[in-house]
N, CA and C atoms as an extended XYZ file, in Angstrom:
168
Properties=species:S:1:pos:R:3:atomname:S:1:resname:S:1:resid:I:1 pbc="F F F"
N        25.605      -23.642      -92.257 N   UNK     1
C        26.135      -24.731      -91.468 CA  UNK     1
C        26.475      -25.885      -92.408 C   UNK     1
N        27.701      -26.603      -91.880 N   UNK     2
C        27.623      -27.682      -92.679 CA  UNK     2
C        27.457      -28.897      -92.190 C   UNK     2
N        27.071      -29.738      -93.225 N   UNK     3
C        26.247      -30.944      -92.532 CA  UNK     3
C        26.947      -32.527      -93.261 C   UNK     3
N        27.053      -33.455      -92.951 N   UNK     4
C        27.386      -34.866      -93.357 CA  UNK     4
C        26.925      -35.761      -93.148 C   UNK     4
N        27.119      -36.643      -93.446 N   UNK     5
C        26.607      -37.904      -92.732 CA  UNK     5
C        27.237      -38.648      -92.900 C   UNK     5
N        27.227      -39.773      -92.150 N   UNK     6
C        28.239      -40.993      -92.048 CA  UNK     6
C        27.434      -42.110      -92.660 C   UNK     6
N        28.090      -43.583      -92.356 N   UNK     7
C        27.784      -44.692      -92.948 CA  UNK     7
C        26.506      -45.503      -92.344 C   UNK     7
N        26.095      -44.879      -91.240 N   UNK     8
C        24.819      -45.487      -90.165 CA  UNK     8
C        23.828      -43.701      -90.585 C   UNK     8
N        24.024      -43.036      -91.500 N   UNK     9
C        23.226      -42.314      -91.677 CA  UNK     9
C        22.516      -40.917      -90.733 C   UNK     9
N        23.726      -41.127      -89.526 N   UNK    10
C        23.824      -39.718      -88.378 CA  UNK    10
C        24.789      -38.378      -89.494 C   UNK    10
N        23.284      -37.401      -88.764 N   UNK    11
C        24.209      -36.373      -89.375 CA  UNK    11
C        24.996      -35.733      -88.600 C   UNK    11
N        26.211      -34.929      -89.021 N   UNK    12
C        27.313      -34.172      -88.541 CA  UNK    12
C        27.265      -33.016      -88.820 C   UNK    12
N        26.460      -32.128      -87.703 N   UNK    13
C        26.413      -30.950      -88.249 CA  UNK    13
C        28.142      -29.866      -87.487 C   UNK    13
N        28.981      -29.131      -88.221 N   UNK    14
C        30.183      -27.878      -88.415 CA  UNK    14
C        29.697      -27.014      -88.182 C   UNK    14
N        30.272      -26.087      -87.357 N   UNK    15
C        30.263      -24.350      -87.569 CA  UNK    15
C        30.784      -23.953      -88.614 C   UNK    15
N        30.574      -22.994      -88.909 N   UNK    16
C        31.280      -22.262      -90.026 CA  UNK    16
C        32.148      -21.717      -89.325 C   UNK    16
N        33.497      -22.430      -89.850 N   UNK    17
C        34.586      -21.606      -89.397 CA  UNK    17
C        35.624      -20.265      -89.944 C   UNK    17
N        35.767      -19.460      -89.170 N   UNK    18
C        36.118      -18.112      -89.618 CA  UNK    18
C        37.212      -17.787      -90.750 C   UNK    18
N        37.515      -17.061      -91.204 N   UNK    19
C        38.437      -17.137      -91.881 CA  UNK    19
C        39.803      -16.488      -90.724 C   UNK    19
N        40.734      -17.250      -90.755 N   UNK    20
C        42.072      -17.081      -89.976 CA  UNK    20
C        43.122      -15.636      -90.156 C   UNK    20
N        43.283      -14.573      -89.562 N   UNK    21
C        44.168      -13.777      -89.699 CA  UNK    21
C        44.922      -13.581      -88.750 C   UNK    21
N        46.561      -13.343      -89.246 N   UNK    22
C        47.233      -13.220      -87.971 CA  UNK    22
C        47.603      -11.504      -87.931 C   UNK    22
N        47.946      -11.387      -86.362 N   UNK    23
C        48.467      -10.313      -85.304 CA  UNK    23
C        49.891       -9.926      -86.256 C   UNK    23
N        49.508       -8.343      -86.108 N   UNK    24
C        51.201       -7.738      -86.686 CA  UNK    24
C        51.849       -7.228      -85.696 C   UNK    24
N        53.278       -6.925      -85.647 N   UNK    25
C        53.841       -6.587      -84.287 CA  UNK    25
C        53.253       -5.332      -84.503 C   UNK    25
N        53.199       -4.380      -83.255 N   UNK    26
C        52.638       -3.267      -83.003 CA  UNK    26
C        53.775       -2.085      -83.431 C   UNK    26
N        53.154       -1.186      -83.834 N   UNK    27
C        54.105        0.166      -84.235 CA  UNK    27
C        54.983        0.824      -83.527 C   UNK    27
N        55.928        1.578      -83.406 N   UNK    28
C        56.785        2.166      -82.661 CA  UNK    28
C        55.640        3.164      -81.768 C   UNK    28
N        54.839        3.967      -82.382 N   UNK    29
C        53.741        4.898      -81.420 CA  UNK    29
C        52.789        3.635      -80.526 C   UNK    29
N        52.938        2.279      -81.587 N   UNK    30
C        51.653        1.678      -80.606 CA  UNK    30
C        52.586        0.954      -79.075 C   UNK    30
N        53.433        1.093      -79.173 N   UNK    31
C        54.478        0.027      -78.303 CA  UNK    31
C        54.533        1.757      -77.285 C   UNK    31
N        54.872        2.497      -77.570 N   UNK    32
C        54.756        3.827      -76.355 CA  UNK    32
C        53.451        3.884      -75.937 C   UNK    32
N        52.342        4.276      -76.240 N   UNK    33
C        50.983        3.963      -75.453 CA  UNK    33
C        51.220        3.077      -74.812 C   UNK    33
N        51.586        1.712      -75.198 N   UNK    34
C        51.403        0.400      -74.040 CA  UNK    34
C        52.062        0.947      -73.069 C   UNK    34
N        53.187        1.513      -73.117 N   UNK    35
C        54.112        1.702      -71.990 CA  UNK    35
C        53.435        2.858      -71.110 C   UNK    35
N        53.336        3.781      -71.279 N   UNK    36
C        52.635        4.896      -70.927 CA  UNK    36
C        51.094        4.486      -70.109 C   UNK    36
N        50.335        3.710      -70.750 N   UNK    37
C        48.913        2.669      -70.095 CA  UNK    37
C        49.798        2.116      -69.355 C   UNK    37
N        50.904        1.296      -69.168 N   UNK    38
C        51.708        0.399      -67.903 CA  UNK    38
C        52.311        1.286      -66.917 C   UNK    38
N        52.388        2.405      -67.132 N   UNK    39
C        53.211        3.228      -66.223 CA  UNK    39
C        51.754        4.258      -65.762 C   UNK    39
N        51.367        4.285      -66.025 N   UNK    40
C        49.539        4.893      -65.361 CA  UNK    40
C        48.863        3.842      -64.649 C   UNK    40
N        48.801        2.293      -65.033 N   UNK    41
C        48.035        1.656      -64.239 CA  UNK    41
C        48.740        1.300      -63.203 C   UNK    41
N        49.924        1.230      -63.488 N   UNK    42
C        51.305        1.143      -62.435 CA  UNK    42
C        51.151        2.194      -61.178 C   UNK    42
N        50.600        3.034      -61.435 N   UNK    43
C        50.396        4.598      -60.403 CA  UNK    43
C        49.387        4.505      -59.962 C   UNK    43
N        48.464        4.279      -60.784 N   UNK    44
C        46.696        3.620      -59.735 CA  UNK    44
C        47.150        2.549      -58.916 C   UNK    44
N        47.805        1.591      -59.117 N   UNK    45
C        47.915        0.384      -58.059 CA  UNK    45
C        48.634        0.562      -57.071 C   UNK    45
N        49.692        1.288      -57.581 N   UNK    46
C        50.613        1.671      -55.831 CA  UNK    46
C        49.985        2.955      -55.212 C   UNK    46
N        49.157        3.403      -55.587 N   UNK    47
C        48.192        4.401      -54.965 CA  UNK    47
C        47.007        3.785      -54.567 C   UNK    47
N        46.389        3.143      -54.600 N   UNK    48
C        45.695        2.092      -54.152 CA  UNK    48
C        46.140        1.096      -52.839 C   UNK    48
N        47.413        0.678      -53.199 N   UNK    49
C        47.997        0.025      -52.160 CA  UNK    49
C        48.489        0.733      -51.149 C   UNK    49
N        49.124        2.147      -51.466 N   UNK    50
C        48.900        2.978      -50.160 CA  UNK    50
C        48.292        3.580      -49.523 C   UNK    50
N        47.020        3.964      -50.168 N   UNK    51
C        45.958        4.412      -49.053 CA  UNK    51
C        45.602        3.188      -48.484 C   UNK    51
N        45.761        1.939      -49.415 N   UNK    52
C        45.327        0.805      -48.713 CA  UNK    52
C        45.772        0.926      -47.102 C   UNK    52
N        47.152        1.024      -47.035 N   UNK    53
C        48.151        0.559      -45.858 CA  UNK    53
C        47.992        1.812      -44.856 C   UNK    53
N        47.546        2.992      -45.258 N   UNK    54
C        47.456        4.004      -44.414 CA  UNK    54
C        46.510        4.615      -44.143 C   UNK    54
N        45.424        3.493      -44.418 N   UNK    55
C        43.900        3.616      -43.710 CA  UNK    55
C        43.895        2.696      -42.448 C   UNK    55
N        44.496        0.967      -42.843 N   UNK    56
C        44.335        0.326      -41.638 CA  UNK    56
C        45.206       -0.048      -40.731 C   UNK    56
C-alpha cells in the first residue's frame, strides 16, 4: 500500500493500482461463436416466450 502524508501530518493511504492492459478485437473464429451463442440464446428466449403464451 502506499502511504503519504500531507502538511497537517494525515496520512493518505492508495491501492495499489493494477497494471493497465487493453482488449484486442476478437478473431474471425472468436466473432462466429459470438454469433452462434446469439443465435442459441436467441432460440431459448423465443422458446421461452412461447410456451410462455401457450400456457396462459
Amino acid at each position: 500500500m502506499y502511504t503519504t502524508t500531507n502538511e497537517d501530518d494525515i496520512l493518505n493511504n492508495y491501492a495499489a493500482e493494477p497494471k493497465i492492459h487493453y482488449a484486442e478485437y476478437p478473431a474471425i473464429w472468436e466473432q462466429r461463436k459470438y454469433v452462434l451463442q446469439g443465435l442459441f440464446a436467441t432460440l431459448i428466449v423465443t422458446t421461452l416466450v412461447l410456451v410462455g403464451f401457450s400456457v396462459s
